[in-house]
C-alpha positions as CSV (number, residue, x, y, z in Angstrom):
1,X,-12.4,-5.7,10.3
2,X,-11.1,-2.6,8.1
3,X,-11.9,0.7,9.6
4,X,-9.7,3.1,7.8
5,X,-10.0,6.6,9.8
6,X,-9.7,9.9,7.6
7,X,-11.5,9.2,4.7
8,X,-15.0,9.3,3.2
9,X,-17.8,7.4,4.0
10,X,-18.3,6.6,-0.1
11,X,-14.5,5.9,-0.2
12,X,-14.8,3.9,2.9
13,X,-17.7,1.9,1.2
14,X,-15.7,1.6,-2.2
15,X,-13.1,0.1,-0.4
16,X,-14.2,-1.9,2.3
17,X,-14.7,-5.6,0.5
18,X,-11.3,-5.0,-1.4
19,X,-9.1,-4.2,1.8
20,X,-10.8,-7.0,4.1
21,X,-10.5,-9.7,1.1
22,X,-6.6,-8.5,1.4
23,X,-6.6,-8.8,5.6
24,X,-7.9,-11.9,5.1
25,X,-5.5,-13.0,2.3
26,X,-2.5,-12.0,3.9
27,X,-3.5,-13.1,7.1
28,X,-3.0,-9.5,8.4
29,X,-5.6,-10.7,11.1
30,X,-5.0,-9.8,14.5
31,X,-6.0,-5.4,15.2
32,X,-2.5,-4.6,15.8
33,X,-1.3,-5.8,12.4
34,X,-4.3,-4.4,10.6
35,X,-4.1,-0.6,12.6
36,X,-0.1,-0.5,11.1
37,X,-1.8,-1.6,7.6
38,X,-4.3,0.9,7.6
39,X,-2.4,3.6,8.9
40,X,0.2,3.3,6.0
41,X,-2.0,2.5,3.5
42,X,-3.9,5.6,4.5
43,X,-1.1,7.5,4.2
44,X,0.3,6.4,0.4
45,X,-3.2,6.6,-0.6
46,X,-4.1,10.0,1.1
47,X,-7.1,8.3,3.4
48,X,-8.2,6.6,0.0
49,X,-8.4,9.2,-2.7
50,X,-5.1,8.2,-4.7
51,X,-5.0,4.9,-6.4
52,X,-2.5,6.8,-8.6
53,X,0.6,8.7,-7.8
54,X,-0.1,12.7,-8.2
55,X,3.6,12.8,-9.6
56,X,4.1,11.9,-13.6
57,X,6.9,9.4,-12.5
58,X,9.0,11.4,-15.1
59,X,11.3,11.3,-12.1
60,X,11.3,7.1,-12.2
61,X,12.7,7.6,-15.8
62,X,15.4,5.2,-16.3
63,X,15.7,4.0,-12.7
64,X,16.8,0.6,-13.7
65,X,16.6,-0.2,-9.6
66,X,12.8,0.0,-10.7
67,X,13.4,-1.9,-13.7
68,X,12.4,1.0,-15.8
69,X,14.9,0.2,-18.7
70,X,12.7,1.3,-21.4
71,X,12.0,4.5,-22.8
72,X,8.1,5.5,-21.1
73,X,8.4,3.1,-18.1
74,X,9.0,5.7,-15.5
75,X,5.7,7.2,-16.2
76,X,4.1,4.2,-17.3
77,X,4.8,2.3,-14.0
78,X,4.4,5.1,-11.8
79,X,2.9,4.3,-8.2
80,X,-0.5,2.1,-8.2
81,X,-2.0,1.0,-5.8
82,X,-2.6,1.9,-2.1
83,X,1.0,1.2,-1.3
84,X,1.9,3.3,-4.5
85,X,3.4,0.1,-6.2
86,X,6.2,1.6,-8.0
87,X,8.7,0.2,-11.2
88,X,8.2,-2.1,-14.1
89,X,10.1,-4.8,-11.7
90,X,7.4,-4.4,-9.3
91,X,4.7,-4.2,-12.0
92,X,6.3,-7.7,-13.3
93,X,6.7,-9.1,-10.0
94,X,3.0,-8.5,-9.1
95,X,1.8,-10.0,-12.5
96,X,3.7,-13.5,-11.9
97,X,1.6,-13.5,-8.0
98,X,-1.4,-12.7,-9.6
99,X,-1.5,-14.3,-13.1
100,X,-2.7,-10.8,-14.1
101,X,-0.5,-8.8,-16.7
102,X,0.0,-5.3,-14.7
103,X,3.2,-4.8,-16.9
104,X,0.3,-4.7,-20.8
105,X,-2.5,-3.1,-18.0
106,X,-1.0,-1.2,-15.6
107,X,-4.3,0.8,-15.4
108,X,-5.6,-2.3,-13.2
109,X,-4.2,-1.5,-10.1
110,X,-6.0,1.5,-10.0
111,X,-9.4,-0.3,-9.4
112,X,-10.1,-0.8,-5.9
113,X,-9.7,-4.8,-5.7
114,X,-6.4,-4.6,-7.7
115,X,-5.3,-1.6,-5.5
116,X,-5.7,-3.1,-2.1
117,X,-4.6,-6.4,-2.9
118,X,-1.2,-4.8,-4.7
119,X,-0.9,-3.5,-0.7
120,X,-1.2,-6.7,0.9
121,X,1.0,-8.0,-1.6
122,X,3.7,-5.8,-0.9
123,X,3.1,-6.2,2.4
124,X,3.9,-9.6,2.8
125,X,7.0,-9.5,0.6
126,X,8.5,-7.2,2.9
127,X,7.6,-9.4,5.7
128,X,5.5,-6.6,7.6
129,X,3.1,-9.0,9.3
130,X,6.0,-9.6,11.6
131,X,7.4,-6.3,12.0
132,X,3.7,-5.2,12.9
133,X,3.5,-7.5,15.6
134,X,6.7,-6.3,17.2
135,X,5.7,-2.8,16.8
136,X,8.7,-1.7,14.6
137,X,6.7,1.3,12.9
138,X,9.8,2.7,11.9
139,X,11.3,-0.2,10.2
140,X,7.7,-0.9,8.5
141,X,7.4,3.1,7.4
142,X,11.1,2.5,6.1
143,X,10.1,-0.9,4.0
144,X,7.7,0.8,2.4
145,X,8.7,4.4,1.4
146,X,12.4,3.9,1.9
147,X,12.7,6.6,4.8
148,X,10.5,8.4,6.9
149,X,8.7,10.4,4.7
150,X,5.0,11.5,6.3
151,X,6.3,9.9,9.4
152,X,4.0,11.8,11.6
153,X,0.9,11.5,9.9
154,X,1.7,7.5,9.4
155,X,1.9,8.0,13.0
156,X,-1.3,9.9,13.6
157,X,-3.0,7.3,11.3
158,X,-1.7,4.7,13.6
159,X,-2.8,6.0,16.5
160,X,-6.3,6.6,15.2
161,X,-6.7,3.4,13.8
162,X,-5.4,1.2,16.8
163,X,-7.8,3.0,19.2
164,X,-10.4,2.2,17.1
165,X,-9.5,-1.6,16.9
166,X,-9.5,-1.3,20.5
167,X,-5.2,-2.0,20.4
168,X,-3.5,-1.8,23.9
169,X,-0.6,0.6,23.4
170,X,2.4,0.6,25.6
């Protein structure tokens, strides 16, 4: 079902069992819900080439709304992930889902299985499945990146992404 629009074809390939193993996980199954999935994990991800926030995290440095209470942890726990999963707290909070220890490896969510299904993860914690199916790409642009930051090319993403999955828009 995955057809993320502005990336690579090898990118595309890489990444194609991951994100449909996380569709289908997070029951993110119908196109509308998966066109406002792709379009923000195309956009946190930069259509695919960032696993890894460009950004040291120096900036996360003692943000203990992160969790990052120890010395290292904003770097260490940087964004990960294709929803840039962000914050010891988040890194902990993923390990207890998984039974994997992202807090000793946080490396891990940089491979393409680990990175998808970090998204879908996040995803559902934030309850997205239903805000997708309402059409509230605001609020769902807002649970993820806490404003509107790359609001338009979210949007542009959408838009691709939803004519491709053959979505009926209003």
């Amino acid at each position: 079902m995955a057809a993320l629009v502005g990336t690579t074809a090898a990118e595309a390939d890489l990444f194609l069992g991951p994100i449909n193993t996380t569709l289908e996980k997070y029951q993110i199954n119908t196109p509308q819900r998966a066109a406002h999935f792709l379009a923000q994990i195309g956009h946190e991800s930069a259509g695919l080439d960032y696993v890894r926030e460009i950004a040291s995290g120096a900036a996360y440095e003692g943000r203990t709304d992160l969790g990052n209470t120890q010395k290292g942890d904003g770097v260490r726990f940087r964004g990960r992930g294709l929803i840039q999963i962000t914050g010891r707290a988040n890194y902990y909070a993923l390990s207890r889902a998984f039974g994997v220890d992202f807090v000793a490896n946080p490396l891990l969510l940089e491979q393409p299985l680990y990175a998808a299904l970090s998204a879908g993860w996040y995803w559902n914690s934030r309850s997205l499945n239903e805000m997708a199916d309402g059409n509230f790409f605001l609020t769902i642009t807002k649970r993820i990146n806490g404003g509107r930051n790359g609001y338009a090319d979210r949007e542009a993403r959408f838009l691709r992404a939803a004519k491709a999955l053959g979505v009926k828009l209003a």
